[in-house]
N, C-alpha and C positions, 0 to 999 in steps of 0.2 A: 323263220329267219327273214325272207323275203319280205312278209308284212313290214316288220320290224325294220325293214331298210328304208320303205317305202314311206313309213312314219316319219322317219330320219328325213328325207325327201321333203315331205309334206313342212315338217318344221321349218327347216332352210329355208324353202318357196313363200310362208306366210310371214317369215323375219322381213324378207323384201317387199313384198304386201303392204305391211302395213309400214314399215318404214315410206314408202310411196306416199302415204296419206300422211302423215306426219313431217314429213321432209320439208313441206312447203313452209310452215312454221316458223323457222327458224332464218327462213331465207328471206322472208317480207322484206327487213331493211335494202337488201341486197336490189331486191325488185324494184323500188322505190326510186334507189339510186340509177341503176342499168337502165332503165325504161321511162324515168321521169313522169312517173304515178304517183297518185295521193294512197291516203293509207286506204280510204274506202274501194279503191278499185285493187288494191294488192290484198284487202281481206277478201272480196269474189274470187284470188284464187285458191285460196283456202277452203273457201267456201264449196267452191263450185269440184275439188275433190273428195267432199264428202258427200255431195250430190250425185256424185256420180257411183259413191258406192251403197248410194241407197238406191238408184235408178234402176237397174235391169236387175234385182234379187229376185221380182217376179216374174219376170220373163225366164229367167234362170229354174225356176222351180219348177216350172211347166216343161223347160227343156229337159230337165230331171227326168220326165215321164217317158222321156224316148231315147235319149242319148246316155250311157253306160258315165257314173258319177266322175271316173278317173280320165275319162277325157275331157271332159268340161274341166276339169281343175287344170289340165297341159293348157288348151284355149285361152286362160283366167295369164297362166305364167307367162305366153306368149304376147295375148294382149299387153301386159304390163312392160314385156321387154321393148317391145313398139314404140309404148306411147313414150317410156320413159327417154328411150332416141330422140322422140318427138320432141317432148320439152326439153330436152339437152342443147337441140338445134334453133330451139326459139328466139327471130328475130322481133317479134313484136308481140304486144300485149295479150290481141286474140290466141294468135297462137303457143303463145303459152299457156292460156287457159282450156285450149282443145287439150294439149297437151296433161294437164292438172285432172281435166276433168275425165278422158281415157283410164291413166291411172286409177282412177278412185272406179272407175266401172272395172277395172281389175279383178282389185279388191272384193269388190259387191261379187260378182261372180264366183270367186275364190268360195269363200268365207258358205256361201249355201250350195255349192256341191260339194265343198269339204269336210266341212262336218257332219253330216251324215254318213257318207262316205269312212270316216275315223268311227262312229260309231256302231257302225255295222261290221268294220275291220275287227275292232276288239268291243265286242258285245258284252264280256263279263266284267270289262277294266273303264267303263267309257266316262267317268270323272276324273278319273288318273290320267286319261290321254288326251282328254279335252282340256284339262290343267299345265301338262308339261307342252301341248299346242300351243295354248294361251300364254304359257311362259316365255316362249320362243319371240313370239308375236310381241311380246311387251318389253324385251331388252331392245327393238326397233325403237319404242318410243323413249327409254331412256336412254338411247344413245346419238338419238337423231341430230341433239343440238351442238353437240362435240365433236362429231361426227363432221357437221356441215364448216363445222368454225375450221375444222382442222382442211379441208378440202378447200377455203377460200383462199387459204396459200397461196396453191398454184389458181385457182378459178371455181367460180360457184357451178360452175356446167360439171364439174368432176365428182360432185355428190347425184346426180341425174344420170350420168353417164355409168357409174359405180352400178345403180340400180338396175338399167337396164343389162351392161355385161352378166352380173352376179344371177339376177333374175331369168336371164337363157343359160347360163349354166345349167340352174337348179332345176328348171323346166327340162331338160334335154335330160337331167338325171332319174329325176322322174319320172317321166316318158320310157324311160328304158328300163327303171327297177319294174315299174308297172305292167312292161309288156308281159314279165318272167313272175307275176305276183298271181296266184288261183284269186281272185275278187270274190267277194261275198254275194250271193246270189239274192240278198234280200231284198233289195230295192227291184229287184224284177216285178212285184207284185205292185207297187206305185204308179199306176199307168193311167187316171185320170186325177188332172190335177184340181179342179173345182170340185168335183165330188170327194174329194180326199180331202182338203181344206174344209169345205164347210162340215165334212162327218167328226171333225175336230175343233171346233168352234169353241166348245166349253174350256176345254185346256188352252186354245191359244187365247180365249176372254180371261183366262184364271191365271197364265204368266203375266199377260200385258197388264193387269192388275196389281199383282206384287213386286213386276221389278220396271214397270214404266214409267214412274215419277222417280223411284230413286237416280235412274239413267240420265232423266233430263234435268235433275239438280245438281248431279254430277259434273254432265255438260256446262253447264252456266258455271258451275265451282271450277273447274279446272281451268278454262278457258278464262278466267279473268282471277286466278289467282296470284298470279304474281303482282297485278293491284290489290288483291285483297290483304296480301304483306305489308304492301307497304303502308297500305291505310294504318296497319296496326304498328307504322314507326321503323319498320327494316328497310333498310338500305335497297338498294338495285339488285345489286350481287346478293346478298342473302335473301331477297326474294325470290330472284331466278334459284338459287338451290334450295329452298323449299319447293316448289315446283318440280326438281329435280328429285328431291325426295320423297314426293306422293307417288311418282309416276314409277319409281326405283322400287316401293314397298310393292309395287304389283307384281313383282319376279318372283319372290317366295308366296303370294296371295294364291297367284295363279295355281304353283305349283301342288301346294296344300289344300287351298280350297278345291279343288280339282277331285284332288283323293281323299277327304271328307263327303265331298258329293256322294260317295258312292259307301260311306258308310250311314247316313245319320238318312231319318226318314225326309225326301225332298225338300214337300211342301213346308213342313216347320223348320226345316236347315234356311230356304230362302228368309222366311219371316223373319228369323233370328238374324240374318245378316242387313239384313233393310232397318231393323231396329235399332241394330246396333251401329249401323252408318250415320243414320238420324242422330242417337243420343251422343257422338261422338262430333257430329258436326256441329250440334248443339255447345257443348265443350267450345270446341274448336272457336266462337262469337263467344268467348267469356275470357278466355287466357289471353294475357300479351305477354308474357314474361318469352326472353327466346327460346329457354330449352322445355318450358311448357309446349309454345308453338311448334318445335321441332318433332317430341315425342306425338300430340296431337297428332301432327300432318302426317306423321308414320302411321299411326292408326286408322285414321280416315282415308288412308291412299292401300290400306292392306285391306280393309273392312270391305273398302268398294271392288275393290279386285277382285275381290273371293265372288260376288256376285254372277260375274261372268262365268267361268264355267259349270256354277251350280245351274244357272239357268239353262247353259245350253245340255246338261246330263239330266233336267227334270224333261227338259224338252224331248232329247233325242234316246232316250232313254226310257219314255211312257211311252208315248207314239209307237202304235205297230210299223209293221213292213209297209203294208202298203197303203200308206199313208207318211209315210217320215217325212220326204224331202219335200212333199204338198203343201203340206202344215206347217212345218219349220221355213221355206221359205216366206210364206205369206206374216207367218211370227216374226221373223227377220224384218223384212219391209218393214214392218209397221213400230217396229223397237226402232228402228235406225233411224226413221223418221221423227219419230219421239226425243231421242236424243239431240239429234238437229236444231229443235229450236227455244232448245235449252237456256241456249247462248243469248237469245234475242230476248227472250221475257226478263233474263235477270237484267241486262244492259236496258233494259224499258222502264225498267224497277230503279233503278239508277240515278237516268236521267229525270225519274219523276222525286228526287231528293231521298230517298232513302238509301239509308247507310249498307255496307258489305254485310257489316253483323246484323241490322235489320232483316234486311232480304236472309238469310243464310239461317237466321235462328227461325224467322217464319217458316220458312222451307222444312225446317226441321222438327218443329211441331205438327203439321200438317202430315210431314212422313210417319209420324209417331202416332196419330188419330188414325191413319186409313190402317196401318199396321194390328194396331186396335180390333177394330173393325171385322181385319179379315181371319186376324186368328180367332176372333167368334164363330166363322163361318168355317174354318177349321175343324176347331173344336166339333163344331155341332156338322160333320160331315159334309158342307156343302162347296168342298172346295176335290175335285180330280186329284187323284195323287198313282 
């Protein structure tokens, strides 16, 4: 029962997580106005919170090897309550981006002593937990932007300030079911981190392989979706709720793809869902009709979803004891990193006159060859599973 609380806990603490990273979003025009910035210096702080939560995953993974997984996740809650004061309090430009970018080192800390940590908790359920985790985590990003509209009421400080209260709450709650929780003794056995990463080389070369381009097309796709509506004739408002609606199809993604992770065999569960992302984004650069686009963007926003915790139950879920949190953080870093500059090749692609459904249907051919590719290697046993 104890565990079971302590899940409950974990959920709550990653809802404000990642709401943290997504917050900013939503609030650019807001920054614009308050601070008298251009847009490129109010996108650095967007930017500069996801830098921050690709920044210390490594150092995070190697603290893994000395420090017990369930207080680095309090540290993660703490950090977040801090910095979110921080930027609540921010008089000028820098420090709101100290502020931005604390938070997103939150995050990054969170996220690689958490999930391990969940997996070791519940050993024989860990696509189910890492699903309903992930679910929790993705009502943050659908409700970040309703969220903030409704808090600009009274003032934009009161969606920042929300974060940090909610976020020492959950932290203190945590902290407390955790002291009265028996912990899993398996990550004892993790205690160098270089030699525990490189003894996993193959698995974390064989995920970064299957789900590293779909991550960073994703990237570039989300973050420039709601131009990509309009290209295709929708309105302001019906572009921002498609956008609404890719991110919304993640709630049940997470939840189901979660607890399929742990029935169908991994490595050919990811294949299938990277293919079927591709052929559906493919789709997606062919319809304009709107309830075409609307069913599409369901699909494509439930397709990519499922992604995430299959990867992190092939991951934390092959990986022995002592080896999990080595491995998985340095997999971490280098997916997160991937994702990051998603954003930048499609907006280069752009600028160099090529169309949304250009860029979008190339992407998706290209997904659908490497897919190719690797279920040969599959098939013919040379892929880890």
């Amino acid at each position: 029962m104890t565990r079971t609380r302590l899940f409950a806990s974990l959920c709550g603490l990653v809802f404000f997580l990642n709401l943290a990273r997504v917050i900013f979003a939503p609030l650019l025009d807001v920054f614009i106005t308050e601070f008298a910035i251009g847009e490129a210096t109010a996108g650095l702080i967007v930017t500069l919170a996801w830098i921050g939560s690709a920044s210390l995953r490594l150092p995070t993974g190697w603290l893994l090897t000395k420090v017990p997984r369930h207080r680095v996740v309090v540290v993660s809650g703490l950090i977040l309550a801090a910095s979110s004061a921080l930027a609540a309090t921010a008089t000028t430009v820098p420090h709101l981006m100290g502020g931005a970018f604390l938070m997103g080192i939150a995050s990054g800390v969170y996220f690689v002593s958490a999930n391990p940590l969940l997996s070791e908790l519940f050993p024989s359920r860990v696509g189910r937990v890492m699903g309903i985790h992930g679910a929790a985590s993705q009502i943050a990003a659908v409700i970040a932007a309703p969220f903030v509209a409704l808090t600009l009421i009274v003032d934009w400080r009161l969606s920042l300030w929300a974060i940090a209260v909610g976020a020492a709450v959950v932290t203190v709650s945590t902290w407390a079911v955790a002291r009265n929780t028996e912990m899993p003794s398996a990550g004892g056995a993790d205690r160098d981190f270089v030699a525990g990463a490189l003894s996993e080389w193959r698995l974390i070369v064989t995920a970064l392989a299957i789900v590293g381009a779909p991550v960073f097309v994703w990237q570039g796709l989300f973050n420039f979706y709601e131009l990509y509506m309009q290209s295709k004739g929708l309105s302001d408002q019906v572009a921002g709720m498609m956008l609404t609606i890719i991110f919304a199809a993640g709630v049940p993604a997470f939840y189901f793809g979660g607890d399929l992770a742990d029935r169908f065999p991994k490595v050919p569960y990811l294949l299938g869902i990277v293919g079927t992302f591709a052929a559906s984004l493919l789709v997606l650069t062919a319809v304009e009709n709107l309830f075409a686009l609307v069913a599409v963007t369901a699909v494509v926003g439930f397709v990519i979803h499922t992604l995430f915790p299959a990867t992190d139950t092939y991951l934390l879920d092959t990986l022995p004891d002592s080896t999990r949190a080595s491995a998985y953080a340095v997999f971490s870093s280098v997916w997160m990193l991937t994702q990051a500059v998603g954003s930048s090749a499609v907006g280069l692609f752009l600028e160099r006159g090529y169309t949304f459904d250009a860029v979008f249907s190339g992407a998706a051919l290209l997904l659908g060859g490497s897919i190719v590719v690797l279920v040969l290697f599959e098939r013919r046993g040379r892929l880890p599973s």
